[in-house]
C-alpha positions as CSV (number, residue, x, y, z in Angstrom):
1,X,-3.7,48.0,24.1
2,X,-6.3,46.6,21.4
3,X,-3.2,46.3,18.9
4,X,-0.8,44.1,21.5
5,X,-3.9,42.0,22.2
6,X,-4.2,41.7,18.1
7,X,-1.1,40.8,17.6
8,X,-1.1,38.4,20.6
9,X,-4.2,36.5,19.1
10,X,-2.6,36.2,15.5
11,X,0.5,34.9,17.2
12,X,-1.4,32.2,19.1
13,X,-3.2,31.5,15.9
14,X,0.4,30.9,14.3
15,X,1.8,28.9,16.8
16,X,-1.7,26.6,17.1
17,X,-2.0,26.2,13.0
18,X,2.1,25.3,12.8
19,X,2.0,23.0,15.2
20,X,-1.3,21.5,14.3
21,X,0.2,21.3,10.8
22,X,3.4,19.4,12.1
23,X,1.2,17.1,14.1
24,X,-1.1,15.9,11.0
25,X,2.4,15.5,8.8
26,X,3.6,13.3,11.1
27,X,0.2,11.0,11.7
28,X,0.4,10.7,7.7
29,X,4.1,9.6,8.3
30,X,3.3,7.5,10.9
31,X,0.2,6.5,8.7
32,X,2.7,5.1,5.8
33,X,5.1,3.3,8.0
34,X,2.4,1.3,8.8
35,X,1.6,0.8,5.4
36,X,5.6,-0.3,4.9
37,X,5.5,-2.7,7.7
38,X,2.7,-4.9,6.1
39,X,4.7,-3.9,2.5
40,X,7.5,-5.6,3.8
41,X,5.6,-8.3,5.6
42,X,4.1,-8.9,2.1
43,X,7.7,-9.0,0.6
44,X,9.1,-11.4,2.9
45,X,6.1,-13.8,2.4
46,X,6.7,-14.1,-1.4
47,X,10.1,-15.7,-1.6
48,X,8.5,-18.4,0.5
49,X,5.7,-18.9,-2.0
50,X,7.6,-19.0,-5.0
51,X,9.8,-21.4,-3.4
52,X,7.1,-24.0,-2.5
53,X,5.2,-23.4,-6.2
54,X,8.5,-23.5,-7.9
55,X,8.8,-27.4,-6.5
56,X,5.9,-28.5,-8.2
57,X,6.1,-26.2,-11.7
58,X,9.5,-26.1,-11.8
59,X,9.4,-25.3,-16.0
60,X,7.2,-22.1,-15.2
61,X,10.6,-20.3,-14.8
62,X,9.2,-16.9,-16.4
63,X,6.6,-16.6,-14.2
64,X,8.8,-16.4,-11.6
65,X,11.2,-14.1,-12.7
66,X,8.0,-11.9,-13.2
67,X,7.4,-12.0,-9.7
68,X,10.8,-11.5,-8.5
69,X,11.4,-8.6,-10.7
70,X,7.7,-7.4,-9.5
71,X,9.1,-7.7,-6.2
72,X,12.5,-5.8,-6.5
73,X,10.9,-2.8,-8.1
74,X,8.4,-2.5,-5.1
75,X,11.2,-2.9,-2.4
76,X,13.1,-0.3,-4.3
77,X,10.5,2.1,-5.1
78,X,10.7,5.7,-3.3
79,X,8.1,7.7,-3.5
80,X,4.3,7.4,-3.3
81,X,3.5,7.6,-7.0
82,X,6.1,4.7,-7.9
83,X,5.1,2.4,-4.9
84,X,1.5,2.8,-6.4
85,X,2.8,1.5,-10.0
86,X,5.2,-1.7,-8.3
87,X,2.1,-2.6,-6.0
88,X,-0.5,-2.8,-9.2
89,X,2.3,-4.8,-10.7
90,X,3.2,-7.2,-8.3
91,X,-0.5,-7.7,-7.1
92,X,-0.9,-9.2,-11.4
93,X,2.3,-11.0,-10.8
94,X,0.9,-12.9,-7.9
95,X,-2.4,-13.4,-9.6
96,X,-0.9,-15.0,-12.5
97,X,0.9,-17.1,-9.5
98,X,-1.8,-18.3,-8.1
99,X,-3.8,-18.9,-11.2
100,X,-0.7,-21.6,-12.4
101,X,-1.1,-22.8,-8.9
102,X,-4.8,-24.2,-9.9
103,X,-3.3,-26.5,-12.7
104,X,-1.4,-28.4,-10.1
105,X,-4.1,-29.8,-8.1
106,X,-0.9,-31.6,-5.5
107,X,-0.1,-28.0,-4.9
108,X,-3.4,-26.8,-4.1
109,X,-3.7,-30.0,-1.7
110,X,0.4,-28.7,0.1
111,X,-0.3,-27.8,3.3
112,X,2.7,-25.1,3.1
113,X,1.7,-23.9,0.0
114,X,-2.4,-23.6,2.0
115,X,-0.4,-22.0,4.7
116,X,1.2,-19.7,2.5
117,X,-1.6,-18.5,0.7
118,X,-3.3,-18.0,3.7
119,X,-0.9,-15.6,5.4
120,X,-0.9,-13.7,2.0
121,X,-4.4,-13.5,2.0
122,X,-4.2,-11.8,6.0
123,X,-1.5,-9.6,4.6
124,X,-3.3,-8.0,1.9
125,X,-6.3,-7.2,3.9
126,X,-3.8,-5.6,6.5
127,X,-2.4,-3.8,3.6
128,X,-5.9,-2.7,2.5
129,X,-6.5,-1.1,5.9
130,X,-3.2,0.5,6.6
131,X,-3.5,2.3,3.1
132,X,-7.0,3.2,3.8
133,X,-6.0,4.5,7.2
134,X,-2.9,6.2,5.2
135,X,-5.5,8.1,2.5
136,X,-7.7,9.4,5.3
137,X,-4.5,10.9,6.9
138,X,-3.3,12.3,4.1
139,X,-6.6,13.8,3.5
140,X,-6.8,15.6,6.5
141,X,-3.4,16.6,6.1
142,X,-4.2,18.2,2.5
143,X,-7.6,19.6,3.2
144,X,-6.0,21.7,6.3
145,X,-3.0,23.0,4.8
146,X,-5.3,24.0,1.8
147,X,-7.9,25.8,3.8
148,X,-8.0,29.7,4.7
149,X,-6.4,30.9,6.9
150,X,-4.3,28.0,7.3
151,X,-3.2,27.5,3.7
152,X,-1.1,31.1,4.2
153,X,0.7,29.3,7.4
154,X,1.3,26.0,5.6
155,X,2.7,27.9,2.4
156,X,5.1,29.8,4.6
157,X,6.2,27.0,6.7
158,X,6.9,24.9,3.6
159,X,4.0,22.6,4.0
160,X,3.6,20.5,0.9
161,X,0.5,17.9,-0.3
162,X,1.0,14.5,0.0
163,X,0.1,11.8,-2.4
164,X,-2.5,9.2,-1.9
165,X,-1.4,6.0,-2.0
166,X,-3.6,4.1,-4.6
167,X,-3.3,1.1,-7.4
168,X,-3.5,1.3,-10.6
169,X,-5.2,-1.6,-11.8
170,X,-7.7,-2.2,-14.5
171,X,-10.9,-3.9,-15.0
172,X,-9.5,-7.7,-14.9
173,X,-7.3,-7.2,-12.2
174,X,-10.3,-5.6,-10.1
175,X,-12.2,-8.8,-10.6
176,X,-12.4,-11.1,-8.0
177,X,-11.8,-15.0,-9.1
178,X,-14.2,-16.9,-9.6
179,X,-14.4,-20.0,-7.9
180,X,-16.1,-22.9,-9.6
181,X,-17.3,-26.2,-7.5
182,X,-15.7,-28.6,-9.1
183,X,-12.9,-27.9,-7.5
184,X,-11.2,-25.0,-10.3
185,X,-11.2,-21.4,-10.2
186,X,-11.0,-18.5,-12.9
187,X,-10.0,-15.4,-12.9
């Protein structure tokens, strides 16, 4: 009788962990889509921006291919690790944009180009919080398929770690610009 009621609570045990385990890997892919929706939302936004900077610097023509190029490596990129490396690069490519914006003080005054900036501005912060929300899930996620007794459940099931999502960027790019008051910035 004691054995049956053993192997009854090990069971229930297996059953709870597993399907504990498939709930968290599907909050942390719930987690990224969420992170890909404001991605995408950031994509879509760029085309616009170069469009309206391009009108007033039209000879800055390797700046935007930069960006473009920035652009089509983070749309294309497929797995955590590689998204982290096209998001550090784009996020320099559109500093760099913004930074030939201040030598055009007409395109600093467009109300488009304002607009633009502004809705990039909202993106990013969206992005900030859906990748934060993203690294807390996957946290979770790794912590309990790396803790005993669970961790013996998770490597039989096929459970694997999941990558935070994180970017790369170095000391100048964590700086924030500066903004003067007569009317320029640095960064």
């Amino acid at each position: 009788m004691w054995f049956l009621l053993v192997i009854a609570v090990v069971a229930l045990y297996v059953v709870f962990t597993y399907n504990g385990l498939v709930t968290l890997r599907q909050r942390v892919r719930n987690a990224w889509a969420q992170v890909d929706v404001q991605l995408k939302r950031r994509y879509d936004l760029i085309p616009n921006l170069v469009n309206t900077v391009q009108g007033y610097a039209q000879h800055e023509k390797e700046t935007f291919a930069r960006i473009t190029e920035a652009r089509s490596r983070a749309m294309g990129a497929s797995t955590t690790a590689e998204q982290s490396q096209a998001e550090s690069a784009l996020t320099t490519t559109l500093r760099s944009l913004f930074a030939l914006a201040e030598n055009y003080p007409e395109l600093k005054a467009d109300t488009n180009f304002r607009e633009l900036q502004k809705e990039l501005s909202d993106t990013e912060s969206k992005i900030a919080f859906a990748r934060q929300f993203y690294n807390d899930t996957v946290q979770k996620y790794n912590v309990r398929i790396e803790v005993f007794p669970a961790n013996l459940i998770a490597g039989r099931f096929g459970f694997k770690p999941e990558s935070f999502f994180s970017l790369d960027l170095n000391a100048e790019q964590r700086e924030n610009v500066r903004v003067r008051f007569d009317g320029s910035s640095q960064s």
